[in-house]
Every structure is written in C-alpha cells, then in structure tokens.
KEDO-240981 format. One record per residue: x, y, z of N, C-alpha, C in turn; residue in three letters. Coordinates in steps of 0.05 Angstrom, whole numbers, plus 5000, padded with zeros to 4 digits. Example, Ala and Ser with C-alpha at 12.3 -4.5 7.8 and 13.67 -1.06 7.14 Angstrom:
// residues 2
[[5264,4886,5156],[5246,4910,5156],[5264,4934,5156],"ALA"]
[[5257,4955,5142],[5273,4979,5143],[5258,5001,5157],"SER"]
***
This chain:
// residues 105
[[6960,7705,0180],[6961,7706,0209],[6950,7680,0221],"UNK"]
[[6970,7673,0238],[6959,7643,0256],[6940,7653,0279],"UNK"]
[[6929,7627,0286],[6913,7627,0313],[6926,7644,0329],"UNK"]
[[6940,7631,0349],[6967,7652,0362],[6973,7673,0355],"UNK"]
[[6971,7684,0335],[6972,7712,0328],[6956,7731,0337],"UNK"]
[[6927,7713,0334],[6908,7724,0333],[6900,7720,0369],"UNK"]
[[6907,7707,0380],[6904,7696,0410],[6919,7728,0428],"UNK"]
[[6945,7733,0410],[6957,7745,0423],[6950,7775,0415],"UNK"]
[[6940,7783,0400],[6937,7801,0395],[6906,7811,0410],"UNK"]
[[6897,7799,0421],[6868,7801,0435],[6872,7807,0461],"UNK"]
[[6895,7787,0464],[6903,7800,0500],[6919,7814,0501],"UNK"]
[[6928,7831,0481],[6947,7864,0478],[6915,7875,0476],"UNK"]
[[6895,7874,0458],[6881,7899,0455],[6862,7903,0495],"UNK"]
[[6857,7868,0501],[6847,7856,0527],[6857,7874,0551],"UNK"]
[[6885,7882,0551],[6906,7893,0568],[6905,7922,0564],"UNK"]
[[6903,7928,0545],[6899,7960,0538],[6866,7974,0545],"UNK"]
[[6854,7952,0540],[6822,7966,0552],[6823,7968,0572],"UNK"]
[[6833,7953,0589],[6829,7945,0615],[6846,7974,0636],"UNK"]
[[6869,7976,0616],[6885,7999,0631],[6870,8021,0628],"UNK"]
[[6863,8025,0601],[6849,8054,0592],[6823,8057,0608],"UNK"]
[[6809,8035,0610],[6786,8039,0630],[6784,8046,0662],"UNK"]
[[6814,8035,0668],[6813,8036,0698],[6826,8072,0703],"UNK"]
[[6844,8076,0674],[6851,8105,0680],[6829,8125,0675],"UNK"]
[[6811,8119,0656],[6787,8136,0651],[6770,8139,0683],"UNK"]
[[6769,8107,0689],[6750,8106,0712],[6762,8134,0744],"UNK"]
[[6788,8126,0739],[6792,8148,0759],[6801,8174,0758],"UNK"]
[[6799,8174,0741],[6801,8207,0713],[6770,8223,0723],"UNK"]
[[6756,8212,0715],[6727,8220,0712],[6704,8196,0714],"UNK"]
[[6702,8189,0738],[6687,8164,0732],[6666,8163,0719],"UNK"]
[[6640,8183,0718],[6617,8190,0710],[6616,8184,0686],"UNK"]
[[6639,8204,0675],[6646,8207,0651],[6656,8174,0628],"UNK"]
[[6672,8161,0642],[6684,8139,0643],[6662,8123,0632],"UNK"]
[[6643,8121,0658],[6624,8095,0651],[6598,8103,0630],"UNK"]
[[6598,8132,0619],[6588,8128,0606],[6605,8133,0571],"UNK"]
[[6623,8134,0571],[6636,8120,0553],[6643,8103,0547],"UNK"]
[[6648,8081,0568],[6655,8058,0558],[6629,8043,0559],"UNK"]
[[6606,8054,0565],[6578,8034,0573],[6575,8020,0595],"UNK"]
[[6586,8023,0624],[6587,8002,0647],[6566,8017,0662],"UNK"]
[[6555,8003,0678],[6546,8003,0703],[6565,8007,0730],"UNK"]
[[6552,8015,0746],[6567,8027,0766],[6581,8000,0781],"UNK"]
[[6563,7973,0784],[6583,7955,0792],[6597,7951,0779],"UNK"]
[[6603,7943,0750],[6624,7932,0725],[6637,7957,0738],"UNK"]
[[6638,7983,0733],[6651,8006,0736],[6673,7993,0769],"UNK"]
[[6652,7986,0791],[6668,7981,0812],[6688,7960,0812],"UNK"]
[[6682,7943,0805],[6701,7915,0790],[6722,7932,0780],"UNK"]
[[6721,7940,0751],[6747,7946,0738],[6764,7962,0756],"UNK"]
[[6759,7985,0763],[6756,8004,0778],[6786,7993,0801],"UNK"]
[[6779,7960,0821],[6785,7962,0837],[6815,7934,0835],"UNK"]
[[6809,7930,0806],[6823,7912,0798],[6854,7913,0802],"UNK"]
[[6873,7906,0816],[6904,7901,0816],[6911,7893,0789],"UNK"]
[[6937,7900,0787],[6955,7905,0767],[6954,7862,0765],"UNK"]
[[6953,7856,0776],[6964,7829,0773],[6935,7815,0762],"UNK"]
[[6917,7820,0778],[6889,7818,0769],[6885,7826,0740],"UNK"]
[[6895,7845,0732],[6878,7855,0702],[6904,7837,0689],"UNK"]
[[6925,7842,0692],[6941,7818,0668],[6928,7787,0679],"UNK"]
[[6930,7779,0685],[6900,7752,0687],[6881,7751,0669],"UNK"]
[[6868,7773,0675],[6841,7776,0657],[6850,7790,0633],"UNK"]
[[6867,7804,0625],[6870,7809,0598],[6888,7778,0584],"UNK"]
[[6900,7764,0602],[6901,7741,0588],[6878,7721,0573],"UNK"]
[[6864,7726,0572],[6841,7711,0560],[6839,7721,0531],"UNK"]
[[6826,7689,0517],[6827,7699,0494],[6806,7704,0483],"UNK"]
[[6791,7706,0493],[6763,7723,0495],[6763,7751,0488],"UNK"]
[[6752,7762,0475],[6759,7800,0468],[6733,7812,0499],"UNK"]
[[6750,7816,0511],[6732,7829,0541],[6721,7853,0524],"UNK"]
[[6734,7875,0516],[6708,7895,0497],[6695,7890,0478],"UNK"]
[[6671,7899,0468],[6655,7906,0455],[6644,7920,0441],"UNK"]
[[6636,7926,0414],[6625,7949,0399],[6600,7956,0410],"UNK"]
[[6598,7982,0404],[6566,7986,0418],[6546,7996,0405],"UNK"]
[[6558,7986,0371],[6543,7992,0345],[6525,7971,0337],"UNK"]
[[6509,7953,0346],[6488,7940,0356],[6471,7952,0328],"UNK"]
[[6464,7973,0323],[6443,7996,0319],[6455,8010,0293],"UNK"]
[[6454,8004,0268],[6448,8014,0236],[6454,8040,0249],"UNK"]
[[6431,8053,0254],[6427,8081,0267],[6457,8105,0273],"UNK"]
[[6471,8084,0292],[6496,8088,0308],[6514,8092,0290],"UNK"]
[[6522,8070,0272],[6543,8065,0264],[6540,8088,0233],"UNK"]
[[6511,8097,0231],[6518,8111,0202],[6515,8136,0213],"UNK"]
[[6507,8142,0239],[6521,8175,0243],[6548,8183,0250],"UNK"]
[[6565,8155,0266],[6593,8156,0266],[6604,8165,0249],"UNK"]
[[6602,8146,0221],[6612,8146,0198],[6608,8162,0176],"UNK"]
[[6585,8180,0173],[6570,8189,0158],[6592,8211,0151],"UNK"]
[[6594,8222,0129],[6615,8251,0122],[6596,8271,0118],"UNK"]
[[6586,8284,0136],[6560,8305,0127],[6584,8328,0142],"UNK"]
[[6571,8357,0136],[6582,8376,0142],[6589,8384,0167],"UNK"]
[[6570,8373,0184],[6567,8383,0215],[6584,8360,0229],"UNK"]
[[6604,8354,0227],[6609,8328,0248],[6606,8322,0278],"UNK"]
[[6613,8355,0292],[6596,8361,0313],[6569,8353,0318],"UNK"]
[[6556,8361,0298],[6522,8351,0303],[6517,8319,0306],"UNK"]
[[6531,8306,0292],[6545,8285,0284],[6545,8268,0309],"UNK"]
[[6564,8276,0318],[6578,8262,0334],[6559,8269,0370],"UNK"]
[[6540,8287,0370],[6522,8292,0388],[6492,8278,0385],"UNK"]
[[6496,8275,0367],[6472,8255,0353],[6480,8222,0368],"UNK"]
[[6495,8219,0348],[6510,8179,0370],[6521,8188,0396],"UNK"]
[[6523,8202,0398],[6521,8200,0438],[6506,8203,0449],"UNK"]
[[6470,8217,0447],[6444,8215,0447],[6440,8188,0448],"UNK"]
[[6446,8171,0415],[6436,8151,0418],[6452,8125,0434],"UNK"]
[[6479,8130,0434],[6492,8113,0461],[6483,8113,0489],"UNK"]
[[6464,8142,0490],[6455,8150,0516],[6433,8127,0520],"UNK"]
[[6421,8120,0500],[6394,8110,0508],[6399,8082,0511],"UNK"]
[[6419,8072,0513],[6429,8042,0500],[6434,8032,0530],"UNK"]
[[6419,8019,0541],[6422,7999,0576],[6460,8003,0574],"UNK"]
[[6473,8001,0595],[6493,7999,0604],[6509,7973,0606],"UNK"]
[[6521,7957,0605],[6535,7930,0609],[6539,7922,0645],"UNK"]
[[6523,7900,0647],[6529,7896,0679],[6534,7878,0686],"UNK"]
[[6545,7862,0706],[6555,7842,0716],[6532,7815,0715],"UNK"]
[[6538,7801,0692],[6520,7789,0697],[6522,7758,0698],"UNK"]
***
C-alpha cells in the first residue's frame, strides 16, 4: 500500500466519522457525545456542520478520530473473553465515563 492509499483511505474513514457522528448527534445527542467522547461545544461544531463543510474536513489527511484506549485498563476489558461480556462491556463504559471529554481546543 502507497502513501495515497493510505491518504485516501483516512479521508473515507475521516468522512464516515463525521457522518456517523453528526447522525448519532441528532439521534440522541446525550447519548452521542458520550460515545464518541465530545464536549458539548465539539458536539455543537459537528453537530452544525454542512454537507460541504464536513467533505472539507474529512478531506484531510489527518485521522480526525481517535481511540480512547489511552488506558491498559480499557482496552483489556474490551477484549478480554471472560464469561460475562455484559459485565464486560459495563465495566469500559464506567471507565470511558471517567475519561475528560475531547474539546475544542
């Protein structure tokens, strides 16, 4: 895989967050921003973004999302194959809970 491949394939995933976030955001916003980790301004930004606006900004070759596995902790209750996956998976949203929000900065 070339550069360009890889350029272009960032502003497909860039374009897809951007949609999925703005549909989540008016789906359920509450819900929304704390799934994707925003703050209520970032939330207002995406939120208020035109169709012409987000292909702009998903043109960048910058990856605009982020993992929010930061935290050992996180990433081995995601992954972990224990019996309860429910418990599991209420456990790393606890701890996503506690994790500052992403804000305009």
């Amino acid at each position: 895989m070339d550069g360009s491949e890889v350029v272009n394939e960032i502003k497909e995933v860039n374009l897809s967050y951007l949609l999925l976030a703005q549909r989540l955001l008016r789906e359920d916003r509450a819900t929304a921003m704390f799934r994707l980790g925003l703050s209520r301004e970032l939330a207002d930004v995406i939120a208020s973004l035109t169709l012409s606006q987000v292909v702009k900004l998903a043109a960048s070759s910058l990856l605009l999302c982020r993992f929010r596995f930061d935290d050992h902790t996180i990433l081995s209750s995601l992954t972990h194959s224990g019996k309860d996956h429910a418990l599991q998976q209420a456990h790393a949203a606890i701890l996503l809970a506690g994790q500052p929000v992403e804000g305009i900065r």
